[in-house]
mmCIF file of the N, C-alpha and C atoms, coordinates in Angstrom:
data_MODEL
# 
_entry.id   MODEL 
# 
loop_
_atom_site.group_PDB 
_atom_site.id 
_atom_site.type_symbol 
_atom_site.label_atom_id 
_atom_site.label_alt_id 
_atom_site.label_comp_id 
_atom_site.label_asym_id 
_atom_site.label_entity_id 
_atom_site.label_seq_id 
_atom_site.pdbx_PDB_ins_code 
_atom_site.Cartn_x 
_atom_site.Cartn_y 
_atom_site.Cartn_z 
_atom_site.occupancy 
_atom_site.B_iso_or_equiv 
_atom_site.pdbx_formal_charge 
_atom_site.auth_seq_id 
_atom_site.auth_comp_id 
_atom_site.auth_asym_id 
_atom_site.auth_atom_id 
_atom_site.pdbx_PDB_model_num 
ATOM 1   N N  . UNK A 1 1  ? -12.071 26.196 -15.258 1.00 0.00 ? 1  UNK A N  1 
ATOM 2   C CA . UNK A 1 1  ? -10.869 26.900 -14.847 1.00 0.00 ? 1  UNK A CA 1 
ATOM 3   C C  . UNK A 1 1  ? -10.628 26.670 -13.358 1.00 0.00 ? 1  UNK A C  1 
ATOM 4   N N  . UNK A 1 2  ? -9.265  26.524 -12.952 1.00 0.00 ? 2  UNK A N  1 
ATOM 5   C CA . UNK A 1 2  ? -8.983  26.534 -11.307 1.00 0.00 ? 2  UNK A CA 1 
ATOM 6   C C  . UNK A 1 2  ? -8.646  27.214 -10.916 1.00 0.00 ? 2  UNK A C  1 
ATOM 7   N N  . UNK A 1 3  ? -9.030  27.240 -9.534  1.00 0.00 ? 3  UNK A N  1 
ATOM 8   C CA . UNK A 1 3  ? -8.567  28.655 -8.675  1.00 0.00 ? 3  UNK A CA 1 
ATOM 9   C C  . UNK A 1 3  ? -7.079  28.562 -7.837  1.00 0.00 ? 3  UNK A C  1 
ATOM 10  N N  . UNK A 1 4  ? -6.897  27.678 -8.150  1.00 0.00 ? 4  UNK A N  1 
ATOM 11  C CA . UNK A 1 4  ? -5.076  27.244 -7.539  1.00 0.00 ? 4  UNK A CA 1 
ATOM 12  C C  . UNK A 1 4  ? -4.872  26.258 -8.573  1.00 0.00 ? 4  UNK A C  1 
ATOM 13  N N  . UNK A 1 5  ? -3.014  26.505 -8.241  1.00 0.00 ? 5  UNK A N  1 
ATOM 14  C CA . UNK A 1 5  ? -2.572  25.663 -9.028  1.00 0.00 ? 5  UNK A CA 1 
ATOM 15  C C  . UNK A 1 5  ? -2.437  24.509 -8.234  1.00 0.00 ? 5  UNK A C  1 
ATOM 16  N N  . UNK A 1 6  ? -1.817  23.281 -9.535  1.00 0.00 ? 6  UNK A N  1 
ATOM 17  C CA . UNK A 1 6  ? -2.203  22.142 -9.504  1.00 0.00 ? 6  UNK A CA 1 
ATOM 18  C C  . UNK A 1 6  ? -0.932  21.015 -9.060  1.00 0.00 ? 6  UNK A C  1 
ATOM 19  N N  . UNK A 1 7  ? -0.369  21.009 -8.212  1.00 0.00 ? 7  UNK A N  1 
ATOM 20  C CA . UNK A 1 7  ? 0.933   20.147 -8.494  1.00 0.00 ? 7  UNK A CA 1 
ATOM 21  C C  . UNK A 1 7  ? 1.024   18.561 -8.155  1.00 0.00 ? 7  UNK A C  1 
ATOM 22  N N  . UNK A 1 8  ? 1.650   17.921 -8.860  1.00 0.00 ? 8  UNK A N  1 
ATOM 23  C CA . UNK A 1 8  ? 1.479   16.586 -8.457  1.00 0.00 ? 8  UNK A CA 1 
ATOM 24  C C  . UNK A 1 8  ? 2.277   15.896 -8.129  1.00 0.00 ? 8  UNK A C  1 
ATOM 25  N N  . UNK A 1 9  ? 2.285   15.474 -6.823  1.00 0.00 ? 9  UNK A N  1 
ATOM 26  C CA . UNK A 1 9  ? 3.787   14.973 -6.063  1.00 0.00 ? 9  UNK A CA 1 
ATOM 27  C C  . UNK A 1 9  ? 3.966   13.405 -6.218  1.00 0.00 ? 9  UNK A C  1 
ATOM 28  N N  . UNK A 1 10 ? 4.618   12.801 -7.074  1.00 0.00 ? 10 UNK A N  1 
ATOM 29  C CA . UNK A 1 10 ? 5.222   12.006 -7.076  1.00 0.00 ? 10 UNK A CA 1 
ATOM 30  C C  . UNK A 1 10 ? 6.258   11.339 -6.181  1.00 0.00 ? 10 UNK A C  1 
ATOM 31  N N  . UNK A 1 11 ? 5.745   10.314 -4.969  1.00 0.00 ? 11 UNK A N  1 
ATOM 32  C CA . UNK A 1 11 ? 6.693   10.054 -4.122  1.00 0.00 ? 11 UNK A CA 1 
ATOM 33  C C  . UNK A 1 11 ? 6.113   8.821  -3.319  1.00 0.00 ? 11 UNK A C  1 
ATOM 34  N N  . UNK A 1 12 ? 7.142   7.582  -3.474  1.00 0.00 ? 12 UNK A N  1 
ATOM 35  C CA . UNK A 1 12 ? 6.406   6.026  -3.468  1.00 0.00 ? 12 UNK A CA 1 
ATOM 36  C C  . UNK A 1 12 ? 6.513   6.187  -2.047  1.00 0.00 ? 12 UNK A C  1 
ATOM 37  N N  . UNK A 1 13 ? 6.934   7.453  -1.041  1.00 0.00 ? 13 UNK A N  1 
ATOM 38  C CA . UNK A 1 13 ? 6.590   6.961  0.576   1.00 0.00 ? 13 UNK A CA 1 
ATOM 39  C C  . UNK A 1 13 ? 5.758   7.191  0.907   1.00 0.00 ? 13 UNK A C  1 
ATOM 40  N N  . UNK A 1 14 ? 4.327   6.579  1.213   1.00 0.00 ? 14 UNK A N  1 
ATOM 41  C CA . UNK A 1 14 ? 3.613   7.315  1.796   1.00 0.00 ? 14 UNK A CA 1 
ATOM 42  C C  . UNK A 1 14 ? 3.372   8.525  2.536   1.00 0.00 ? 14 UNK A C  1 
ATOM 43  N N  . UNK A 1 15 ? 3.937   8.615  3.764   1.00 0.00 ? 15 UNK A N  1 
ATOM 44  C CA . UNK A 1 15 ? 4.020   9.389  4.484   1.00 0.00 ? 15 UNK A CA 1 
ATOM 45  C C  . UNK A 1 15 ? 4.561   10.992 4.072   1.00 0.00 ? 15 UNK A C  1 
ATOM 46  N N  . UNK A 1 16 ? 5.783   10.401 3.595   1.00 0.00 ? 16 UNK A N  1 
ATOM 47  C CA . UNK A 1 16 ? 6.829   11.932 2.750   1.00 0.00 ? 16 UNK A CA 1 
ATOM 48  C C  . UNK A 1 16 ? 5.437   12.315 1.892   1.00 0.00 ? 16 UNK A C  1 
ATOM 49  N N  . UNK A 1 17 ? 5.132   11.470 1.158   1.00 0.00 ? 17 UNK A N  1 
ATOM 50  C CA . UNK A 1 17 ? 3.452   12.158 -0.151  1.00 0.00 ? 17 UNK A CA 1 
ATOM 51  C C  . UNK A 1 17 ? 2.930   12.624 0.767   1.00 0.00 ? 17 UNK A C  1 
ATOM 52  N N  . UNK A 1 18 ? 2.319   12.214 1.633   1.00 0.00 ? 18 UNK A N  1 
ATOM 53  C CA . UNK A 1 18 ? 1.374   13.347 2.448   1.00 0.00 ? 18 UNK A CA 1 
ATOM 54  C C  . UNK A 1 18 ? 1.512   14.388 2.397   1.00 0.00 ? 18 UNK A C  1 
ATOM 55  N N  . UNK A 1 19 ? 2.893   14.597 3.624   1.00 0.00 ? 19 UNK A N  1 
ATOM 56  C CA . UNK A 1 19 ? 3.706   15.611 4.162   1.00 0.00 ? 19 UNK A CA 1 
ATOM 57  C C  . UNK A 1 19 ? 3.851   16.391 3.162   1.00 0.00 ? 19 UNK A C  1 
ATOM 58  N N  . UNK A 1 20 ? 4.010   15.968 1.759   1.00 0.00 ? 20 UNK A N  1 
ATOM 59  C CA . UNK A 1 20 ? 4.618   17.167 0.813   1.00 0.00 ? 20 UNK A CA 1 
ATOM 60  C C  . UNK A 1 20 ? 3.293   18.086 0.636   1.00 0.00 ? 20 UNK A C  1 
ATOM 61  N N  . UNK A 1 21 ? 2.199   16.764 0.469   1.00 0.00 ? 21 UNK A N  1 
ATOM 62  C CA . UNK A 1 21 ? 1.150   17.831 -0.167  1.00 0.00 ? 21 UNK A CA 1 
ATOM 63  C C  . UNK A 1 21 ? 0.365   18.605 0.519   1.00 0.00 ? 21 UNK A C  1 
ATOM 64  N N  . UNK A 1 22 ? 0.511   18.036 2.441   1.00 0.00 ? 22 UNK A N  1 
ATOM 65  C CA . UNK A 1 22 ? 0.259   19.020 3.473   1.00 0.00 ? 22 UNK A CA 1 
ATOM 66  C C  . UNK A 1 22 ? 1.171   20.572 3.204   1.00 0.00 ? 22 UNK A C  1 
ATOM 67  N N  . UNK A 1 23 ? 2.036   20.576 3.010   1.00 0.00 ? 23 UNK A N  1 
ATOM 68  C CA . UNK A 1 23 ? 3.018   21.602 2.900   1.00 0.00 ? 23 UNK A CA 1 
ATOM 69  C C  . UNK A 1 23 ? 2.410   22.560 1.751   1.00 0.00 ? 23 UNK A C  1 
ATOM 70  N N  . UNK A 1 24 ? 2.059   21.784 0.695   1.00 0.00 ? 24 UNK A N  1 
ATOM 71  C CA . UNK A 1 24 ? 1.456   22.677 -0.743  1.00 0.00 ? 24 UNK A CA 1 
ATOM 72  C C  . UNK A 1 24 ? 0.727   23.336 -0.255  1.00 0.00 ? 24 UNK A C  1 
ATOM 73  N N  . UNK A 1 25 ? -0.611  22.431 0.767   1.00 0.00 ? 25 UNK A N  1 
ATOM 74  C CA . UNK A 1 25 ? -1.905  23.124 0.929   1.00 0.00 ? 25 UNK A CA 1 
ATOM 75  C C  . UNK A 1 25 ? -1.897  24.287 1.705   1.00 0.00 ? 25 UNK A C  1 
ATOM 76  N N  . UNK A 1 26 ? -0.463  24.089 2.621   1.00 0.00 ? 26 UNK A N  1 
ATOM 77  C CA . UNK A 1 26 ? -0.637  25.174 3.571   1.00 0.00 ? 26 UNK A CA 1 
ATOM 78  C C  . UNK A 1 26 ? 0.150   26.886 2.393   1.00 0.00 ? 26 UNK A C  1 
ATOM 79  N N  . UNK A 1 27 ? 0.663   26.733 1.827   1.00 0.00 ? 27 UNK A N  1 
ATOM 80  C CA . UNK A 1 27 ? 0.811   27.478 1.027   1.00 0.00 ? 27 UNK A CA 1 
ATOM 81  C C  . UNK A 1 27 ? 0.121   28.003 -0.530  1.00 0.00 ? 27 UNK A C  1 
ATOM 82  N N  . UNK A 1 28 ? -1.214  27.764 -0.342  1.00 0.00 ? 28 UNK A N  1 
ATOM 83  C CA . UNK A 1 28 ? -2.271  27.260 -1.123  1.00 0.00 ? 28 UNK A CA 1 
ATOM 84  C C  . UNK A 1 28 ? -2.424  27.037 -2.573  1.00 0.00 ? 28 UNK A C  1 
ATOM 85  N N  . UNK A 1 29 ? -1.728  25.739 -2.680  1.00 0.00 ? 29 UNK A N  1 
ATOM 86  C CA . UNK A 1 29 ? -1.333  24.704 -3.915  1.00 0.00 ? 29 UNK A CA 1 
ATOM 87  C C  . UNK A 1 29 ? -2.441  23.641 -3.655  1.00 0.00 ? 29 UNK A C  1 
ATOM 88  N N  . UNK A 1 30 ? -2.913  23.488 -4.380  1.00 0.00 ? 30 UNK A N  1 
ATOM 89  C CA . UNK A 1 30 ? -3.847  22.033 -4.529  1.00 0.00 ? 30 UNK A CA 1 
ATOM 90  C C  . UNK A 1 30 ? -2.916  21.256 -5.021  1.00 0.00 ? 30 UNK A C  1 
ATOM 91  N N  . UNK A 1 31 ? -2.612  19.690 -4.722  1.00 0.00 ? 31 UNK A N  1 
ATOM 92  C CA . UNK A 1 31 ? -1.561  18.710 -4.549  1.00 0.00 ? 31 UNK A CA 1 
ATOM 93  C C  . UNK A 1 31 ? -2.361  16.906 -5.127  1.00 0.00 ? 31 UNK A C  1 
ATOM 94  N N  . UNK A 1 32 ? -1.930  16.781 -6.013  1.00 0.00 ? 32 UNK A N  1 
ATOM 95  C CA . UNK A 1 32 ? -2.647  15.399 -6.172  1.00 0.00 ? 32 UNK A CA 1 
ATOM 96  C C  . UNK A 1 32 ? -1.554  14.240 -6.112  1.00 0.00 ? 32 UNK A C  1 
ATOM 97  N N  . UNK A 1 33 ? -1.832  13.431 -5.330  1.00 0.00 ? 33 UNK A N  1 
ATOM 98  C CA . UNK A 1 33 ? -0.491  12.130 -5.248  1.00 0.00 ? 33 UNK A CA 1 
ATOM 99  C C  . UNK A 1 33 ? -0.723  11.007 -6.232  1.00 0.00 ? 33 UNK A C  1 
ATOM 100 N N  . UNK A 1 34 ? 0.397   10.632 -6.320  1.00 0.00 ? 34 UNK A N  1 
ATOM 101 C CA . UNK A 1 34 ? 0.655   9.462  -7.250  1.00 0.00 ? 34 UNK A CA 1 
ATOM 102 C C  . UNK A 1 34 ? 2.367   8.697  -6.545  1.00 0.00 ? 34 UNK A C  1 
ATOM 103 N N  . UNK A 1 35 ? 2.165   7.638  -6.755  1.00 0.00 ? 35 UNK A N  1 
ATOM 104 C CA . UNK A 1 35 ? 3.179   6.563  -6.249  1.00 0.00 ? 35 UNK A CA 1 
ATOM 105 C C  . UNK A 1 35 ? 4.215   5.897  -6.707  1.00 0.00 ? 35 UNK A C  1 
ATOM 106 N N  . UNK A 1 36 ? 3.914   6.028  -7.933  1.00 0.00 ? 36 UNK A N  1 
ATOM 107 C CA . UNK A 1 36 ? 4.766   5.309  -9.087  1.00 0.00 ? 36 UNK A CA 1 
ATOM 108 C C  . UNK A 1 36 ? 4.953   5.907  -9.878  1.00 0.00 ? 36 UNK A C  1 
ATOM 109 N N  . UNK A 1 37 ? 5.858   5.593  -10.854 1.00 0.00 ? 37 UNK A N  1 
ATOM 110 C CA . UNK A 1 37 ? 6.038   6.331  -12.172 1.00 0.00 ? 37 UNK A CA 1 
ATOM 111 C C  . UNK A 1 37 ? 5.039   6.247  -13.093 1.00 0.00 ? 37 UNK A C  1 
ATOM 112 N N  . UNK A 1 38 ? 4.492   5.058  -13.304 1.00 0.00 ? 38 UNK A N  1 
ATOM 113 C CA . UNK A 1 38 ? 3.449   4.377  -14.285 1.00 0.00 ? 38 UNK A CA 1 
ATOM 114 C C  . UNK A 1 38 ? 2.163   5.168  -13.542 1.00 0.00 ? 38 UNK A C  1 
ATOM 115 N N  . UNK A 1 39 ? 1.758   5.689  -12.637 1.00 0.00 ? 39 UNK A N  1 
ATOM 116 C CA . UNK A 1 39 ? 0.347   5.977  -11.791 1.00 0.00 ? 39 UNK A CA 1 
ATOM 117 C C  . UNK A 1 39 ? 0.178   7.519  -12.377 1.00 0.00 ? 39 UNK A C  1 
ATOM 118 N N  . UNK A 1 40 ? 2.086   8.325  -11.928 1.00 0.00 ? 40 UNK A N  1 
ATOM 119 C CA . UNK A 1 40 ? 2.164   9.205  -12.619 1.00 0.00 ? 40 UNK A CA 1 
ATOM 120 C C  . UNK A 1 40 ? 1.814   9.800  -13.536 1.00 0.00 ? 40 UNK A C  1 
ATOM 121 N N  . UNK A 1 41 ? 2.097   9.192  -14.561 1.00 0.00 ? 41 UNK A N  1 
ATOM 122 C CA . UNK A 1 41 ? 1.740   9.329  -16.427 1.00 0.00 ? 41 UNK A CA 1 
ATOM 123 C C  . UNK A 1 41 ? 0.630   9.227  -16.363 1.00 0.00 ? 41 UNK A C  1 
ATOM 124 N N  . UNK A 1 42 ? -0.586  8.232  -15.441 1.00 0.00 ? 42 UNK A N  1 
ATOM 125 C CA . UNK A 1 42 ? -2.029  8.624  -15.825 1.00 0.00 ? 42 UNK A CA 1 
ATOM 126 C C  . UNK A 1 42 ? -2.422  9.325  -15.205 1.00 0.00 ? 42 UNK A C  1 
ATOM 127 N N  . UNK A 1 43 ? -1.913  9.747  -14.100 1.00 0.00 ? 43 UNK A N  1 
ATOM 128 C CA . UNK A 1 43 ? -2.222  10.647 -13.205 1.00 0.00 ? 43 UNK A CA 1 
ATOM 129 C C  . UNK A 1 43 ? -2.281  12.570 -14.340 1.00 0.00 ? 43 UNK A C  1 
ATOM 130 N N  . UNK A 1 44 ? -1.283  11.998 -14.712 1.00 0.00 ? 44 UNK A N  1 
ATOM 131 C CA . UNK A 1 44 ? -0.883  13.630 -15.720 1.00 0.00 ? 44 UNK A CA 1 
ATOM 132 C C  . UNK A 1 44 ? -1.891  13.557 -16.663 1.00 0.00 ? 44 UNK A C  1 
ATOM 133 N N  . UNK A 1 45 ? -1.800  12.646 -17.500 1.00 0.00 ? 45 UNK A N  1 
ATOM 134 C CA . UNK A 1 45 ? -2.862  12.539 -18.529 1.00 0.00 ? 45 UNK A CA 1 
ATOM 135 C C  . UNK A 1 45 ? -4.159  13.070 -17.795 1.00 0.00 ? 45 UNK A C  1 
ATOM 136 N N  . UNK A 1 46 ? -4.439  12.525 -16.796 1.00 0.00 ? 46 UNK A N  1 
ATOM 137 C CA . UNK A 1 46 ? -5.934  12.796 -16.660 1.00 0.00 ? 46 UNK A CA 1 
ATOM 138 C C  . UNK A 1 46 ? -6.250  14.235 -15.819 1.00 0.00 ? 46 UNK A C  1 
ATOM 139 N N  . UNK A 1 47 ? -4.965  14.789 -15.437 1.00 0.00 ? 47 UNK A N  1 
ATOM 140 C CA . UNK A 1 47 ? -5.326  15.666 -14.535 1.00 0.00 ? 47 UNK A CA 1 
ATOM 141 C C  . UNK A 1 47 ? -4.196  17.043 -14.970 1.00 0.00 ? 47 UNK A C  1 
ATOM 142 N N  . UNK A 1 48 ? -3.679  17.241 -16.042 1.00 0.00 ? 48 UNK A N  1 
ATOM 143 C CA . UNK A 1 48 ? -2.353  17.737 -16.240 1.00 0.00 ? 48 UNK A CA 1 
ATOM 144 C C  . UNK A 1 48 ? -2.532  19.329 -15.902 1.00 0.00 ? 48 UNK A C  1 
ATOM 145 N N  . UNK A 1 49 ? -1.285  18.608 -14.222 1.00 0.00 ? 49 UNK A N  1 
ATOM 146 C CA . UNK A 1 49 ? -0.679  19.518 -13.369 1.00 0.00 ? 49 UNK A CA 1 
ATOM 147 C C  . UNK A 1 49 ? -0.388  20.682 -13.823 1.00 0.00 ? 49 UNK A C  1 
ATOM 148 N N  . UNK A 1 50 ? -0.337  21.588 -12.640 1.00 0.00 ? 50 UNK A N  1 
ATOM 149 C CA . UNK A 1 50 ? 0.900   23.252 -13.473 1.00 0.00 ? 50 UNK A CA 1 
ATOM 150 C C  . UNK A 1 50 ? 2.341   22.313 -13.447 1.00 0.00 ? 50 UNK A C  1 
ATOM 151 N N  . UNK A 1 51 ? 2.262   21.520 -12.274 1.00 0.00 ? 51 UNK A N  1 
ATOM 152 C CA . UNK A 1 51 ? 3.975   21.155 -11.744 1.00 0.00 ? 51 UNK A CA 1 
ATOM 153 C C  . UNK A 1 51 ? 4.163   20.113 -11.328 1.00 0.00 ? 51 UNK A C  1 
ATOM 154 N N  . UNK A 1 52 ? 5.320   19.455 -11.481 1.00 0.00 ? 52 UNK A N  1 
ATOM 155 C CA . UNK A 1 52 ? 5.199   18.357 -10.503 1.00 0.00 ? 52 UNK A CA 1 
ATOM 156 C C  . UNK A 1 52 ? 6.416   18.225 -9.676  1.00 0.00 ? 52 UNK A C  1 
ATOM 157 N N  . UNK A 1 53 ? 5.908   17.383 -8.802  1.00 0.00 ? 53 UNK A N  1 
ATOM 158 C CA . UNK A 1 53 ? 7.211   17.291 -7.425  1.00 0.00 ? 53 UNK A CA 1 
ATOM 159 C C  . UNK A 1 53 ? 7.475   15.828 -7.629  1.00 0.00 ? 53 UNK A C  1 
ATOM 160 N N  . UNK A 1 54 ? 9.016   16.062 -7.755  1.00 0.00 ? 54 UNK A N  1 
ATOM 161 C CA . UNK A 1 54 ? 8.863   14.365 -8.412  1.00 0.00 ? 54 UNK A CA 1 
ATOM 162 C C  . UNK A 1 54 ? 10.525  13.875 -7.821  1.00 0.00 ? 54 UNK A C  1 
ATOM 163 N N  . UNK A 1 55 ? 10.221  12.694 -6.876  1.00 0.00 ? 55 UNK A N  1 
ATOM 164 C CA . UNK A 1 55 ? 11.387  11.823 -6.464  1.00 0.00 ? 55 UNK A CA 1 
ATOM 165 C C  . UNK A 1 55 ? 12.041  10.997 -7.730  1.00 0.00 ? 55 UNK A C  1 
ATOM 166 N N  . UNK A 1 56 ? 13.628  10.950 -7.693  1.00 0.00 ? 56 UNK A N  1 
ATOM 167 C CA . UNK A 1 56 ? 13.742  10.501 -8.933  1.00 0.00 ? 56 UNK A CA 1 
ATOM 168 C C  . UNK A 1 56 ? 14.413  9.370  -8.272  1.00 0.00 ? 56 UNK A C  1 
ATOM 169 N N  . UNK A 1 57 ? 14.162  8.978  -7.535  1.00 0.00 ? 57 UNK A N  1 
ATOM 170 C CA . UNK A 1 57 ? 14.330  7.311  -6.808  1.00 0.00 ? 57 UNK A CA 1 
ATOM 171 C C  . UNK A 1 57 ? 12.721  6.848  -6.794  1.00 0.00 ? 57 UNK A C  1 
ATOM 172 N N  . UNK A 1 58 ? 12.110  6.286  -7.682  1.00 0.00 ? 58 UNK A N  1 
ATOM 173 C CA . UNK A 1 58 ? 10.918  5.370  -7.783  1.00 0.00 ? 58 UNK A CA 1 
ATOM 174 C C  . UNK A 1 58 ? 11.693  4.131  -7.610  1.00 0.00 ? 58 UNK A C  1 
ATOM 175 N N  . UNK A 1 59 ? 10.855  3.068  -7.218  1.00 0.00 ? 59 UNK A N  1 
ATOM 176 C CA . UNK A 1 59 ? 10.870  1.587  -7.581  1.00 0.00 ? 59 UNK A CA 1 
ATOM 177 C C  . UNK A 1 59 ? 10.492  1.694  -8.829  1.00 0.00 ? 59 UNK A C  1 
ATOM 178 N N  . UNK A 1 60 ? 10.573  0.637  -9.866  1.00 0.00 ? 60 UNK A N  1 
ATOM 179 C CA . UNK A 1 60 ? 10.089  0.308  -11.220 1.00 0.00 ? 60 UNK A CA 1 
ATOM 180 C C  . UNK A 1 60 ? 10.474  1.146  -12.121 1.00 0.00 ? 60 UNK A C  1 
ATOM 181 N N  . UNK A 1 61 ? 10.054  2.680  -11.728 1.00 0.00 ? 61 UNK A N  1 
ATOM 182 C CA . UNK A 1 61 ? 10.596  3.391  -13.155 1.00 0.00 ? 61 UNK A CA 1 
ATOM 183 C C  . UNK A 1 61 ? 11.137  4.439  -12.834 1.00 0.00 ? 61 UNK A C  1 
ATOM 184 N N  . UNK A 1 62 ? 12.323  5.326  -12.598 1.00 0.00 ? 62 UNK A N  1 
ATOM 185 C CA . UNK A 1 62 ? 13.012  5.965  -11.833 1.00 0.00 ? 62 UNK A CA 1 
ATOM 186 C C  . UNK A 1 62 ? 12.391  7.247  -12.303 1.00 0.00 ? 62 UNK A C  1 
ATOM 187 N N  . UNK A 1 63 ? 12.832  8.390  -11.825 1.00 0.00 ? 63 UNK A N  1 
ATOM 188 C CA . UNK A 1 63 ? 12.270  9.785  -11.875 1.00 0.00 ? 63 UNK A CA 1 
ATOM 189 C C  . UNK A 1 63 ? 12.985  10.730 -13.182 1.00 0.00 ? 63 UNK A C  1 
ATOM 190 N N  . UNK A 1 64 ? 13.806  9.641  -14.076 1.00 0.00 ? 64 UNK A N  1 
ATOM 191 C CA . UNK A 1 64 ? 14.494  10.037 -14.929 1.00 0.00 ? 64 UNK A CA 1 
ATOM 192 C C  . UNK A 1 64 ? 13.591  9.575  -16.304 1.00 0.00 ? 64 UNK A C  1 
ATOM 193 N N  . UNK A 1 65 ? 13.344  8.356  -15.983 1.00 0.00 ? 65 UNK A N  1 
ATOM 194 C CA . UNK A 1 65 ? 12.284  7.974  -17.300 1.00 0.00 ? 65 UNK A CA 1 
ATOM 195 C C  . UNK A 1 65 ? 11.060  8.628  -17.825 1.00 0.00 ? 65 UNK A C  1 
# 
């Protein structure tokens, strides 16, 4: 069981991913990144989030797919 929730920010800029999941932590969200859409989906599978924060401008597979 976890003691915070889990959200997973989806966002191919580096930097903005950080920043977002600096922001979670300071409001105490545990934050796991992923880059892509495709990284995403295993990212969920293997770790499935309370939430996710999700740019729907990806390269390759948009935030709609």
């Amino acid at each position: 069981m976890r003691d915070r929730p889990v959200v997973m920010v989806v966002e191919d800029d580096e930097e903005m991913n950080e920043l977002e999941r600096e922001l979670l932590a300071v409001h105490g969200l545990d934050a796991i990144p992923a880059y892509t859409g495709g990284e995403a989906i295993r990212v969920y599978q293997e770790r499935q989030a309370d939430a996710v924060l999700l740019d729907i401008m990806l390269p390759e597979m948009d935030g709609f797919e």
